[in-house]
PDB file of N, H, CA, C and O in Angstrom:
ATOM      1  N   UNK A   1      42.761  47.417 106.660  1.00  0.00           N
ATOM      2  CA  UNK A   1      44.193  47.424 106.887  1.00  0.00           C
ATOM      3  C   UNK A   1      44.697  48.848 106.717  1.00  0.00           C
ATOM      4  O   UNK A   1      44.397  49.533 105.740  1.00  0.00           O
ATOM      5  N   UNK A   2      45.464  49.257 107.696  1.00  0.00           N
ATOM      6  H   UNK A   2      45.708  48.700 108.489  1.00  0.00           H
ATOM      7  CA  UNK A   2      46.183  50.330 107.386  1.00  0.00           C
ATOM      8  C   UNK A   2      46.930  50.514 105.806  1.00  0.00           C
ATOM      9  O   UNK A   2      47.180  49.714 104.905  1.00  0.00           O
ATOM     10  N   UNK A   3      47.165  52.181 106.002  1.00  0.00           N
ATOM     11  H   UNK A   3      46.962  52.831 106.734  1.00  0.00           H
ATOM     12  CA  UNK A   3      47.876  52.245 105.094  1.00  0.00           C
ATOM     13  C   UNK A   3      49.146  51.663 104.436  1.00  0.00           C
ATOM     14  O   UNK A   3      49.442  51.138 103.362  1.00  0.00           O
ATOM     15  N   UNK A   4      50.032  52.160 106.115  1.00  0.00           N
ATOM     16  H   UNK A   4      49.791  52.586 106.987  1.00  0.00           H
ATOM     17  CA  UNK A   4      51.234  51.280 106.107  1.00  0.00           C
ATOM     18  C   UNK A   4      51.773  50.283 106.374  1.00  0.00           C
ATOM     19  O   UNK A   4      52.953  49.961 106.231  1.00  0.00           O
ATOM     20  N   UNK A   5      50.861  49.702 106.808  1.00  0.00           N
ATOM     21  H   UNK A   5      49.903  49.963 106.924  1.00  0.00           H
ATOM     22  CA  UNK A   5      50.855  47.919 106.801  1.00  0.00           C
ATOM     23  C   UNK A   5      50.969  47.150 105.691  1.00  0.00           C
ATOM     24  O   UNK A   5      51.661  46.146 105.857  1.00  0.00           O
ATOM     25  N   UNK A   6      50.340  47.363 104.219  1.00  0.00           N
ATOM     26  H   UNK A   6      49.778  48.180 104.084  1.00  0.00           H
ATOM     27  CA  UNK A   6      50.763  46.755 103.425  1.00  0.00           C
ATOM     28  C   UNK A   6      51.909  47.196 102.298  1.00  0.00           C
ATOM     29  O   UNK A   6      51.573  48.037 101.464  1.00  0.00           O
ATOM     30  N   UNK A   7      53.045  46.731 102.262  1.00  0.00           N
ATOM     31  H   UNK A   7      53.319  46.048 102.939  1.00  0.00           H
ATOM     32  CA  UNK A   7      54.067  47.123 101.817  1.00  0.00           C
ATOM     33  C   UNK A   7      54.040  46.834 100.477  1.00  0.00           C
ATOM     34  O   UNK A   7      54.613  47.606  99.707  1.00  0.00           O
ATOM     35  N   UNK A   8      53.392  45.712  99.994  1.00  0.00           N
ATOM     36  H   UNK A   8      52.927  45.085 100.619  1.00  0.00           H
ATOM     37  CA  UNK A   8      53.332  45.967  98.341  1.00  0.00           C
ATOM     38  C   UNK A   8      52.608  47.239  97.446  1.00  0.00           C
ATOM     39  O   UNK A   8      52.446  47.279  96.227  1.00  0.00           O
ATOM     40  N   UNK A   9      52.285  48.117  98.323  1.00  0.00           N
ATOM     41  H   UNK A   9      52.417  48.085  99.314  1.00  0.00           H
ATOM     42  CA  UNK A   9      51.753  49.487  97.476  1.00  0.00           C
ATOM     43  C   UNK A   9      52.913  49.991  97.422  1.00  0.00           C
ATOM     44  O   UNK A   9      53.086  50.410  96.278  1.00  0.00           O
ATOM     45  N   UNK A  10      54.143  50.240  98.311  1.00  0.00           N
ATOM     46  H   UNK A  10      54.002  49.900  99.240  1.00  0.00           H
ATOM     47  CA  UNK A  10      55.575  50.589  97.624  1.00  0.00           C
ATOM     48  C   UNK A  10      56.326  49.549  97.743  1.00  0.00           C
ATOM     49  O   UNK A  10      56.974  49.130  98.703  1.00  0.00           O
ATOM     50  N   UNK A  11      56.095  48.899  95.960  1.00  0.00           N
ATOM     51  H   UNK A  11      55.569  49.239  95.181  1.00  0.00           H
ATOM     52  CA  UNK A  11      57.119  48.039  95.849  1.00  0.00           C
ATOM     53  C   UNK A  11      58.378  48.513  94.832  1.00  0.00           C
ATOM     54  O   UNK A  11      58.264  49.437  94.026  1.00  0.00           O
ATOM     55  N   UNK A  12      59.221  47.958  94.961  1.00  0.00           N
ATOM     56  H   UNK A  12      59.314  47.208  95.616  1.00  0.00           H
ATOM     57  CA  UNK A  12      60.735  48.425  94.635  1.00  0.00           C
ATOM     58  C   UNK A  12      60.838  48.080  93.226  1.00  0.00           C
ATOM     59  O   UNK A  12      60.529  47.050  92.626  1.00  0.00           O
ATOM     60  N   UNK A  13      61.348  49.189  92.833  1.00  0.00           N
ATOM     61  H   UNK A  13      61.598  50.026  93.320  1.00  0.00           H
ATOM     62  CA  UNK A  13      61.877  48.723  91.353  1.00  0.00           C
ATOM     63  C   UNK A  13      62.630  47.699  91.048  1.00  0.00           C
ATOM     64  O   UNK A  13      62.507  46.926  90.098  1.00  0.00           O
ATOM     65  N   UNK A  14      63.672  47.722  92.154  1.00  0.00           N
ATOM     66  H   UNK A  14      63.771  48.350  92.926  1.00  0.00           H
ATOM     67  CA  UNK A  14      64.641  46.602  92.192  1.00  0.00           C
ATOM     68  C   UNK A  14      64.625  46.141  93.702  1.00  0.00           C
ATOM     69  O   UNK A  14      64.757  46.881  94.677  1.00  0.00           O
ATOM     70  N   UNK A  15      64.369  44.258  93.707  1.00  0.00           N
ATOM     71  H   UNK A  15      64.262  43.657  92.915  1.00  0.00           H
ATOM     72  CA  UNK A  15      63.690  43.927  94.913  1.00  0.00           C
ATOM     73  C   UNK A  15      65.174  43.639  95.633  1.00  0.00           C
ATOM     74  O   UNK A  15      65.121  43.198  96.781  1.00  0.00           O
ATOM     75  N   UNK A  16      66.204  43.810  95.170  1.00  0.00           N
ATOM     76  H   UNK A  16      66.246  44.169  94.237  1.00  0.00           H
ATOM     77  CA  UNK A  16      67.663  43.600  95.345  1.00  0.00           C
ATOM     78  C   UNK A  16      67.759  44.612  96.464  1.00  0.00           C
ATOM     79  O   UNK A  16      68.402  44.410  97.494  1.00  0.00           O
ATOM     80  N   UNK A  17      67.006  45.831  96.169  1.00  0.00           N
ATOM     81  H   UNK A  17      66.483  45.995  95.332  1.00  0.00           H
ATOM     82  CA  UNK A  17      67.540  46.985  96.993  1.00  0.00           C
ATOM     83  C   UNK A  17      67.280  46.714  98.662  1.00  0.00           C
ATOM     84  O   UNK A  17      67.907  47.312  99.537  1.00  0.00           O
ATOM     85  N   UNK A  18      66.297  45.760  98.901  1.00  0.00           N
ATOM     86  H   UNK A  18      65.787  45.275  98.190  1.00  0.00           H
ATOM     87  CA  UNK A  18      65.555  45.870 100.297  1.00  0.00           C
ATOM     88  C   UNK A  18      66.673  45.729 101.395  1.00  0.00           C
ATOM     89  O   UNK A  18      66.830  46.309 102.470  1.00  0.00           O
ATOM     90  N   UNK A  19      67.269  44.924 100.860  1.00  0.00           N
ATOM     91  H   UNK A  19      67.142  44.453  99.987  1.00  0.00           H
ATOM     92  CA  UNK A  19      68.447  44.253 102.101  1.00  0.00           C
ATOM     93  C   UNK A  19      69.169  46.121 102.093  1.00  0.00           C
ATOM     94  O   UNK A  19      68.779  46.904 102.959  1.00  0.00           O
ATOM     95  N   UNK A  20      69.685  46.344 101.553  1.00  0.00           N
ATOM     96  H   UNK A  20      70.001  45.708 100.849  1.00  0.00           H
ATOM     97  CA  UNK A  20      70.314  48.254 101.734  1.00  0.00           C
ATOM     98  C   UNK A  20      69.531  48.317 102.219  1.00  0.00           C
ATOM     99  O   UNK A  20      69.576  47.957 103.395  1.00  0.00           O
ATOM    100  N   UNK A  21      68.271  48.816 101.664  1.00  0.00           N
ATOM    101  H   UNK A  21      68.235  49.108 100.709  1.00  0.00           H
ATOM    102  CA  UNK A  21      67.241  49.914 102.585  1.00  0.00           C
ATOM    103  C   UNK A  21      67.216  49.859 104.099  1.00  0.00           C
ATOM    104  O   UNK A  21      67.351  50.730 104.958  1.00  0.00           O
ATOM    105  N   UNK A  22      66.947  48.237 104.158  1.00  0.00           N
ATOM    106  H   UNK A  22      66.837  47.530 103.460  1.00  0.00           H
ATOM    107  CA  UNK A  22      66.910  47.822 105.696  1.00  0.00           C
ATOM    108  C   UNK A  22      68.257  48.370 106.315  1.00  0.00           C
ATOM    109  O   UNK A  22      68.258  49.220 107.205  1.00  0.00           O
ATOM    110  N   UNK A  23      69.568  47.742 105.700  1.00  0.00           N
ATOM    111  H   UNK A  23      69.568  47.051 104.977  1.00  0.00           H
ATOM    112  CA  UNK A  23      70.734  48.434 106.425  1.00  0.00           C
ATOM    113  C   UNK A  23      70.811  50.286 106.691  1.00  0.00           C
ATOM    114  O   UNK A  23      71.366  50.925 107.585  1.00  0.00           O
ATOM    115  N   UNK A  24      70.094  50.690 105.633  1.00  0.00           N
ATOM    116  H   UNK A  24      69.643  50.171 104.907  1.00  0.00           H
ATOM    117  CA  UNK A  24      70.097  52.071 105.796  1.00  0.00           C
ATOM    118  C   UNK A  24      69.208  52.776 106.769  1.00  0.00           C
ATOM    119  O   UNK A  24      69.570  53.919 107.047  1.00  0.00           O
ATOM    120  N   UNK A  25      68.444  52.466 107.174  1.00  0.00           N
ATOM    121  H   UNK A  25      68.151  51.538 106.949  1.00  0.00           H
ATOM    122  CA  UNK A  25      67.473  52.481 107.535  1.00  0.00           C
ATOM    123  C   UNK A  25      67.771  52.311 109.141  1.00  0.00           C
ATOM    124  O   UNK A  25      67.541  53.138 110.023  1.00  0.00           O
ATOM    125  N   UNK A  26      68.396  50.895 109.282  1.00  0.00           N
ATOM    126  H   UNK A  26      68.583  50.223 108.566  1.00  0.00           H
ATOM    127  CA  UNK A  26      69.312  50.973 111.049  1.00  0.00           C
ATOM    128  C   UNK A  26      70.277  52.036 111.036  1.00  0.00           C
ATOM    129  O   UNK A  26      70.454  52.621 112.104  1.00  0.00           O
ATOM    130  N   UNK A  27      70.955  52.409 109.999  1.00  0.00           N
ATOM    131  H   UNK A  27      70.811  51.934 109.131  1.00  0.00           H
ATOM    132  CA  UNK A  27      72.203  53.049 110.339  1.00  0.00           C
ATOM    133  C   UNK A  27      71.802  54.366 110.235  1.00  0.00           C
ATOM    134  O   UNK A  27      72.617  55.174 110.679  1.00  0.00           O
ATOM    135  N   UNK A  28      70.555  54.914 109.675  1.00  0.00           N
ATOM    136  H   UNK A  28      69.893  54.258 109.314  1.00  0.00           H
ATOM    137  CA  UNK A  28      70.097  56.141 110.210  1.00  0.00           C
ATOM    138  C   UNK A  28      69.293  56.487 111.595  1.00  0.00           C
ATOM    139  O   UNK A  28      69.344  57.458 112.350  1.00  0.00           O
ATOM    140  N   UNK A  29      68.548  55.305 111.607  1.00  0.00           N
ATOM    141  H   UNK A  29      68.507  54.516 110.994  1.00  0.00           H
ATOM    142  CA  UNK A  29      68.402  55.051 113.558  1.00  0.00           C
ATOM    143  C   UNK A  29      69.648  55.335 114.225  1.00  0.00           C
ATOM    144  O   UNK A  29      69.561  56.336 114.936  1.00  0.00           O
ATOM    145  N   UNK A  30      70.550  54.893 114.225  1.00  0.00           N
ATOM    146  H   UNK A  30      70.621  54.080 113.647  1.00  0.00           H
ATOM    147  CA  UNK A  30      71.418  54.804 115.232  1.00  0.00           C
ATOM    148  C   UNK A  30      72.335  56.169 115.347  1.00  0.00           C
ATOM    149  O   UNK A  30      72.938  56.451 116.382  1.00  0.00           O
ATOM    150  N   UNK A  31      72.368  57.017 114.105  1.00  0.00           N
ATOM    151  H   UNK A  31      71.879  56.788 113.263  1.00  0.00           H
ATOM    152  CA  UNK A  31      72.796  57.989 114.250  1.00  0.00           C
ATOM    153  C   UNK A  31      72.315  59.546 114.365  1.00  0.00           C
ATOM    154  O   UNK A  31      72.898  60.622 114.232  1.00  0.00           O
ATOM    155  N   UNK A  32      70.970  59.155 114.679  1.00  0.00           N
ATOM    156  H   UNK A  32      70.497  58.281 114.788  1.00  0.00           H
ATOM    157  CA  UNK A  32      70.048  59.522 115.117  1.00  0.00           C
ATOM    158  C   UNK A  32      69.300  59.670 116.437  1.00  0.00           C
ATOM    159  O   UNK A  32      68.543  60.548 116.853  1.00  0.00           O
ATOM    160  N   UNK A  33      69.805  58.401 117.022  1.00  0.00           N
ATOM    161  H   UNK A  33      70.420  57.689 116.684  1.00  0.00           H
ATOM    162  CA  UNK A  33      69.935  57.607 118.325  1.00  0.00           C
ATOM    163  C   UNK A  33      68.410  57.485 118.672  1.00  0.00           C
ATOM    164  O   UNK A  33      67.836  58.028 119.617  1.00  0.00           O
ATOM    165  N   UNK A  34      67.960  56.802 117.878  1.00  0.00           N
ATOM    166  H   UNK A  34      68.426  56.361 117.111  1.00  0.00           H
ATOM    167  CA  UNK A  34      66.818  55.871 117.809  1.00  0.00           C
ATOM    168  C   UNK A  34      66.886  54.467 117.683  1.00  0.00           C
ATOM    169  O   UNK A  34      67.512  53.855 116.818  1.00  0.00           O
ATOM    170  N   UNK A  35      66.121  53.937 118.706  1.00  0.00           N
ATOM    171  H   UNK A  35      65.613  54.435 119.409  1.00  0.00           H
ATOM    172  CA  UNK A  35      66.116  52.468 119.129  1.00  0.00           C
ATOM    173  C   UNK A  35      64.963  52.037 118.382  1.00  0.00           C
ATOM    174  O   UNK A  35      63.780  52.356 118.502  1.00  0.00           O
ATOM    175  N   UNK A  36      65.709  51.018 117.355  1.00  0.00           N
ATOM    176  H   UNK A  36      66.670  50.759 117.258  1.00  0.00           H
ATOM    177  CA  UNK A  36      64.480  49.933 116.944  1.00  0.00           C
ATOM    178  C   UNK A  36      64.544  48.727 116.900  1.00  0.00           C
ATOM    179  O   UNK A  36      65.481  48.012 116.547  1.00  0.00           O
ATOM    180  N   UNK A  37      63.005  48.329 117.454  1.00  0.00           N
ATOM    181  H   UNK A  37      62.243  48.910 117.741  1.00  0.00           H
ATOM    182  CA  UNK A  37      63.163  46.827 118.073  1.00  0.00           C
ATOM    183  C   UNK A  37      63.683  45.968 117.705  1.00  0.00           C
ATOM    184  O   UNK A  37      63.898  45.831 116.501  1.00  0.00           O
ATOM    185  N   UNK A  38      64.113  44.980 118.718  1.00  0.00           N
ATOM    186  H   UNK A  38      63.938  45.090 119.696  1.00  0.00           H
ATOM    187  CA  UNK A  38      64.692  43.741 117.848  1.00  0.00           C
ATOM    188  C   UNK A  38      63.906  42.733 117.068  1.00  0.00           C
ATOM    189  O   UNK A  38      64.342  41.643 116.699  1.00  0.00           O
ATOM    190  N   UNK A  39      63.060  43.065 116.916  1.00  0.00           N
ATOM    191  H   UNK A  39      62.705  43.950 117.215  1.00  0.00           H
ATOM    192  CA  UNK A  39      61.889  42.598 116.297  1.00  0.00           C
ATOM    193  C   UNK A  39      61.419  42.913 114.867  1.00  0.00           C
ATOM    194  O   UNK A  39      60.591  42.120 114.419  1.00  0.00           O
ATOM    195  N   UNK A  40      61.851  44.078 113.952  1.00  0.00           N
ATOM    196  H   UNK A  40      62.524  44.723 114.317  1.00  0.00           H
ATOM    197  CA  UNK A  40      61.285  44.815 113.680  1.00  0.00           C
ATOM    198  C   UNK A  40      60.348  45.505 113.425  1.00  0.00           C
ATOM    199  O   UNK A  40      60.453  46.399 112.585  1.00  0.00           O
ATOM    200  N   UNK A  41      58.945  45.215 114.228  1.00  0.00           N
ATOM    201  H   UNK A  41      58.860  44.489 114.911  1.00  0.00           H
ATOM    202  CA  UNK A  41      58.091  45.714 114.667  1.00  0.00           C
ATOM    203  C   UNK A  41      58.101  47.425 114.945  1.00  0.00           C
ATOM    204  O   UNK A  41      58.559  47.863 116.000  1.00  0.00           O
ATOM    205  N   UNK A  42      57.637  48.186 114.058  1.00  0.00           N
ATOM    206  H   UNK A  42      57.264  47.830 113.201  1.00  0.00           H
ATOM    207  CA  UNK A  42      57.770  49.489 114.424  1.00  0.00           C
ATOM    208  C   UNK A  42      56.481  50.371 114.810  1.00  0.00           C
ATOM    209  O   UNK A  42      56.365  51.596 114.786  1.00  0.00           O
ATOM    210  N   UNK A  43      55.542  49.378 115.174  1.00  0.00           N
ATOM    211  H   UNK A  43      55.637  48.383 115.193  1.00  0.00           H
ATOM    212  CA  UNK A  43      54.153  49.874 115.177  1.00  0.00           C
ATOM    213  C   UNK A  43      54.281  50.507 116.854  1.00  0.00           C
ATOM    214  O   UNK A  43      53.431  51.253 117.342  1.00  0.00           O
ATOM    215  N   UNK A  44      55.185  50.159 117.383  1.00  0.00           N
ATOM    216  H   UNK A  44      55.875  49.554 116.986  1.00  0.00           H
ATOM    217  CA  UNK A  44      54.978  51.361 118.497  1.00  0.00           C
ATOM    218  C   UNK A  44      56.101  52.574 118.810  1.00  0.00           C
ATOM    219  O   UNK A  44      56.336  53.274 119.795  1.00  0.00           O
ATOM    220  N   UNK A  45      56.600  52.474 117.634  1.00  0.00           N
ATOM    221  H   UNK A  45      56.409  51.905 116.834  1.00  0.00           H
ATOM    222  CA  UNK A  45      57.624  53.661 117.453  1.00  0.00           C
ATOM    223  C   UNK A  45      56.463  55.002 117.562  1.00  0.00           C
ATOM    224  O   UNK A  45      55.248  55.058 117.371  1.00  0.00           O
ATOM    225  N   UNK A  46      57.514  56.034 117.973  1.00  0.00           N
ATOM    226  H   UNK A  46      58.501  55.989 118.128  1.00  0.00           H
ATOM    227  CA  UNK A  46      56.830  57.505 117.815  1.00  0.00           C
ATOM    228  C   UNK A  46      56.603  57.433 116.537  1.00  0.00           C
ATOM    229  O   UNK A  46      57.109  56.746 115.650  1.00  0.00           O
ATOM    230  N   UNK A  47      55.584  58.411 116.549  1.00  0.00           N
ATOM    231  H   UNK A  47      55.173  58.969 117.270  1.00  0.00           H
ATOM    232  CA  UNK A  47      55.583  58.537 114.619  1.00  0.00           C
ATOM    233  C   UNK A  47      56.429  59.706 114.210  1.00  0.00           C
ATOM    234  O   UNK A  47      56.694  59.908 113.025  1.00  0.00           O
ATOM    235  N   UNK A  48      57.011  60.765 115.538  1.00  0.00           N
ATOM    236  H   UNK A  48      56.795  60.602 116.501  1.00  0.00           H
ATOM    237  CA  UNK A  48      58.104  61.586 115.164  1.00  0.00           C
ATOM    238  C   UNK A  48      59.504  60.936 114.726  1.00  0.00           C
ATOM    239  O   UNK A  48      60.222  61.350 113.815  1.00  0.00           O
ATOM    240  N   UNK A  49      59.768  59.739 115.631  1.00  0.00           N
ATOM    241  H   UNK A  49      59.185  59.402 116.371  1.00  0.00           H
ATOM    242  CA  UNK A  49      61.064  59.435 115.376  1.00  0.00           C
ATOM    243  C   UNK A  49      61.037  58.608 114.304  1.00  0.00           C
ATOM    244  O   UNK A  49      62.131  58.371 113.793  1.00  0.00           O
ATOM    245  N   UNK A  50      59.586  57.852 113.587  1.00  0.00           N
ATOM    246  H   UNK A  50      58.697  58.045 114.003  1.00  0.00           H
ATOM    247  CA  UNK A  50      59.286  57.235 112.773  1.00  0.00           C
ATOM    248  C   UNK A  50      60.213  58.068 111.385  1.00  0.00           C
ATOM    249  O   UNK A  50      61.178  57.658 110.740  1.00  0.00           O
ATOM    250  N   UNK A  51      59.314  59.577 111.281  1.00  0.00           N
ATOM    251  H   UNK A  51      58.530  59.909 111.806  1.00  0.00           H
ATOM    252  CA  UNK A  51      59.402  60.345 110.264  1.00  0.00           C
ATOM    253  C   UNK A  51      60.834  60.911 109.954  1.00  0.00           C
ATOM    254  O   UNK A  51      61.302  61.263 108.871  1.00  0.00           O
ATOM    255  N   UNK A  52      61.333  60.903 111.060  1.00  0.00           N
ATOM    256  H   UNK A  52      60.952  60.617 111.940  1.00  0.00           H
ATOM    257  CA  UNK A  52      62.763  61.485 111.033  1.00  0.00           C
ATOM    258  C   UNK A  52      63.661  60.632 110.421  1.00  0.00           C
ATOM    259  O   UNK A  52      64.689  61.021 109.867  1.00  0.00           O
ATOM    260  N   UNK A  53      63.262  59.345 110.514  1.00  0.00           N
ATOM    261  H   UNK A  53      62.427  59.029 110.965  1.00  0.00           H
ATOM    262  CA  UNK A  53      64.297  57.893 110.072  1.00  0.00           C
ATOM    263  C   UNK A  53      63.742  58.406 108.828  1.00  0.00           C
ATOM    264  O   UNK A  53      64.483  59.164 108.201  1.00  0.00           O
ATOM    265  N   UNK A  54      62.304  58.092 108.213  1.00  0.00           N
ATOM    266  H   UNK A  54      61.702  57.477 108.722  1.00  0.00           H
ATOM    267  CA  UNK A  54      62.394  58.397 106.786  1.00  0.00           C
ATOM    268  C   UNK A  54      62.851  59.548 106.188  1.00  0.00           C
ATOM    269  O   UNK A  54      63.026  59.641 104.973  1.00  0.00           O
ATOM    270  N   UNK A  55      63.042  60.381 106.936  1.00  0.00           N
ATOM    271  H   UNK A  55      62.900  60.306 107.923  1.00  0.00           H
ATOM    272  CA  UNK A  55      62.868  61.665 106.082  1.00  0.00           C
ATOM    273  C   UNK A  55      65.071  62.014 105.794  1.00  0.00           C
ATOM    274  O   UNK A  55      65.773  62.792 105.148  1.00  0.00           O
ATOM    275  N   UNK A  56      65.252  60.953 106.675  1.00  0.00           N
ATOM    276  H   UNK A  56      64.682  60.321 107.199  1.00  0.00           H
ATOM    277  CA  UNK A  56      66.737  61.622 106.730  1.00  0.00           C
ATOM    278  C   UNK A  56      67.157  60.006 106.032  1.00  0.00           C
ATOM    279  O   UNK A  56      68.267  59.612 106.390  1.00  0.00           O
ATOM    280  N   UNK A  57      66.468  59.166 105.193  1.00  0.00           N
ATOM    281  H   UNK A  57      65.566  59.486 104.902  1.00  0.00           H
ATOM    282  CA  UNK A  57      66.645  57.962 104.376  1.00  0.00           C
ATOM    283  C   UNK A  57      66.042  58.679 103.115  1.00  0.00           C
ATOM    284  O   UNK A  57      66.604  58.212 102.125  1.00  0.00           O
ATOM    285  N   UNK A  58      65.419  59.321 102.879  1.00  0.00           N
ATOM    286  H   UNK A  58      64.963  59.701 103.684  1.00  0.00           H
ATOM    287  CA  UNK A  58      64.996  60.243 101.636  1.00  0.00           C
ATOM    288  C   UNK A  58      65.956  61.236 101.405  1.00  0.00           C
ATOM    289  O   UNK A  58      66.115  61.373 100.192  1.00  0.00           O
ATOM    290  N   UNK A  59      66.946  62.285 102.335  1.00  0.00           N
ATOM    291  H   UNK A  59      66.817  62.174 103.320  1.00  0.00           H
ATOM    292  CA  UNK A  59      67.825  62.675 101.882  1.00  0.00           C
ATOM    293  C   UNK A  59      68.998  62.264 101.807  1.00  0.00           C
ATOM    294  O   UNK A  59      69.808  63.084 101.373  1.00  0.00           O
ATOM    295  N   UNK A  60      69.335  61.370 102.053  1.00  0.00           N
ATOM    296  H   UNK A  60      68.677  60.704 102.406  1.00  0.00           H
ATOM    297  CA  UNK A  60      70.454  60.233 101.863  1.00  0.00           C
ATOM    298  C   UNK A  60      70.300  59.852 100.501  1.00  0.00           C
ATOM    299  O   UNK A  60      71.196  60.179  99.724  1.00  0.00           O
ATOM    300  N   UNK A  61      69.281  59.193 100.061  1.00  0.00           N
ATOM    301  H   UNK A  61      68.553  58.927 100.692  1.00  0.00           H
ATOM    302  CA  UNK A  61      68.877  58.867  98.724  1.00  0.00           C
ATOM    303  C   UNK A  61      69.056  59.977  97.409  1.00  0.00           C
ATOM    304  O   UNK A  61      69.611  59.871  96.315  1.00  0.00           O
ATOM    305  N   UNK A  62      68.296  61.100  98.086  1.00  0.00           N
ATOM    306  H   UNK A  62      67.845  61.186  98.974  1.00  0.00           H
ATOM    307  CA  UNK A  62      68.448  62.173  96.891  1.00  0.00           C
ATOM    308  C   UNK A  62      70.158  62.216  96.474  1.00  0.00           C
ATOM    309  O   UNK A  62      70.548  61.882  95.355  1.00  0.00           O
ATOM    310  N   UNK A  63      71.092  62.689  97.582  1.00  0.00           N
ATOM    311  H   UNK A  63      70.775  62.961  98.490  1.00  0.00           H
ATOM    312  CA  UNK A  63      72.016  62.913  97.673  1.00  0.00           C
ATOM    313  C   UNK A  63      73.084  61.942  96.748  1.00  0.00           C
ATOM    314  O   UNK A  63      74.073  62.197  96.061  1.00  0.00           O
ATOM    315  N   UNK A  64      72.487  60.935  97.037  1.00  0.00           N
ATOM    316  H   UNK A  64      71.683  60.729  97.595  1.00  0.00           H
ATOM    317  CA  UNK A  64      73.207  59.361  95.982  1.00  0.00           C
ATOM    318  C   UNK A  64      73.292  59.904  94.553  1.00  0.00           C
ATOM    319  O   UNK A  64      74.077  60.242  93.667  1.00  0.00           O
ATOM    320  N   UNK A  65      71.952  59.775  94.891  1.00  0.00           N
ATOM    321  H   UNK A  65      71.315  59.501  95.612  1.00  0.00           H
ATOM    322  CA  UNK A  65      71.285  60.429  92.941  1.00  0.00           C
ATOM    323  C   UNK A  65      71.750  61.431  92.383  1.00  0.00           C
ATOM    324  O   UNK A  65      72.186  61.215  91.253  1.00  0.00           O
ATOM    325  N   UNK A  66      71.834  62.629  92.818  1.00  0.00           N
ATOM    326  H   UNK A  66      71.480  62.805  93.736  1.00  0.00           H
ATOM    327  CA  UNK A  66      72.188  63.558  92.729  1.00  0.00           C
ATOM    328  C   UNK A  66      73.816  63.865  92.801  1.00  0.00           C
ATOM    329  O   UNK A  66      74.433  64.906  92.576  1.00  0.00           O
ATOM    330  N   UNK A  67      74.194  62.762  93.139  1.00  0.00           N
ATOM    331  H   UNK A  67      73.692  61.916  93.321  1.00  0.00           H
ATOM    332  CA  UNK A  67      76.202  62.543  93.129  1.00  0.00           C
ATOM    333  C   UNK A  67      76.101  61.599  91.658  1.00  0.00           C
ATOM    334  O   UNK A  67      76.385  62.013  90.534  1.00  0.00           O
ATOM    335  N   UNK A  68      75.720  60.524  91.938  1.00  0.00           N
ATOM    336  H   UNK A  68      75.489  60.187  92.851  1.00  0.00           H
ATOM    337  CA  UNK A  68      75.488  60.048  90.472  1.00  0.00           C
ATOM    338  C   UNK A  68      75.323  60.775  89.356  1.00  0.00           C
ATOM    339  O   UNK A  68      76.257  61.084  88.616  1.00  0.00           O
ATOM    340  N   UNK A  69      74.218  61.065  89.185  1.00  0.00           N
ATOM    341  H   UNK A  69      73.459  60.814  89.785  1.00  0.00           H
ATOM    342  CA  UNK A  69      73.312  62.447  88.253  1.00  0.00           C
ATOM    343  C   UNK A  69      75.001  63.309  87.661  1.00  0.00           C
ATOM    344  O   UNK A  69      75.296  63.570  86.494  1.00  0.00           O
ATOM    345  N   UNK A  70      75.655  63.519  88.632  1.00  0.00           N
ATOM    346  H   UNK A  70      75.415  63.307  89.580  1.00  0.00           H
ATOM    347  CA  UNK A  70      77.269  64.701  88.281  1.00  0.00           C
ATOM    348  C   UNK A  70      78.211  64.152  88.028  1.00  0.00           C
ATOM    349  O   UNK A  70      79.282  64.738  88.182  1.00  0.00           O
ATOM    350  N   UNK A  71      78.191  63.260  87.704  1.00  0.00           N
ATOM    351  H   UNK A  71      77.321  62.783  87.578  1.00  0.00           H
ATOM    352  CA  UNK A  71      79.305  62.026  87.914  1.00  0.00           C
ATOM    353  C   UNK A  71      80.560  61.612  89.277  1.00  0.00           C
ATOM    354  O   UNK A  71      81.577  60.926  89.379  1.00  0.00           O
ATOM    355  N   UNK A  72      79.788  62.442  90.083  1.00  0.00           N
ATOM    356  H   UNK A  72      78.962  62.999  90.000  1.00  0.00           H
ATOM    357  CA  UNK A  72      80.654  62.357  91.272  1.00  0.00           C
ATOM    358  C   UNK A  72      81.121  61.162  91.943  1.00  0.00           C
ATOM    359  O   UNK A  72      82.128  61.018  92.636  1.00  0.00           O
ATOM    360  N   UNK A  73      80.051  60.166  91.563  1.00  0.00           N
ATOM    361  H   UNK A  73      79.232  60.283  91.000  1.00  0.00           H
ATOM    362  CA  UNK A  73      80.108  58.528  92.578  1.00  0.00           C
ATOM    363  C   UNK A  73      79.776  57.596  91.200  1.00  0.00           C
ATOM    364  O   UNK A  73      78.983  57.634  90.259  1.00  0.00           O
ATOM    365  N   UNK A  74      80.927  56.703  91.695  1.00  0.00           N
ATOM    366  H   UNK A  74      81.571  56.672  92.459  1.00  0.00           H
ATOM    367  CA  UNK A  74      81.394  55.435  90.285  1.00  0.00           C
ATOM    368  C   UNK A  74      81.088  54.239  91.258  1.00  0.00           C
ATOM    369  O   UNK A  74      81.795  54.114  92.258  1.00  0.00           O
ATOM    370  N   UNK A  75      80.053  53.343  91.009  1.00  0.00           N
ATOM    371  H   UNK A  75      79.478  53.445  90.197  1.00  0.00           H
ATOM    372  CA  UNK A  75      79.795  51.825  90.866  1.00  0.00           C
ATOM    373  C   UNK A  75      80.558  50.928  90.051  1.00  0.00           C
ATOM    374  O   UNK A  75      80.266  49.733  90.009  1.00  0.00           O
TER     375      UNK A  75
END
């Protein structure tokens, strides 16, 4: 099995978070203007446009943290 096929090697601290991730995750596709299937099947995505969704969902994330971290953003 591939690497990234099995998703319990990154499992979530909090399994609450998945439903966000997933939303985050379209809404950086789309502003990005990357199409992902209606399926979510991403095994025939580019692996450029693959990396770009993660990599711009990793600085989204830091950015949270890092507003948090200053007290900038209240939950």
């Amino acid at each position: 099995m591939a690497q990234g096929q099995n998703r319990t090697s990154n499992s979530l601290v909090v399994p609450q978070a998945n439903a966000a991730l997933d939303q985050m995750k379209y809404e950086v596709a789309q502003e990005l203007g990357i199409q992902i299937p209606q399926d979510g099947y991403m095994g025939y995505m580019a692996t450029r446009d693959a990396g770009a969704i993660g990599g711009n969902i990793t600085r989204r994330l830091v950015q949270i943290a890092e507003q948090q971290l200053s007290g900038g953003f209240s939950h």
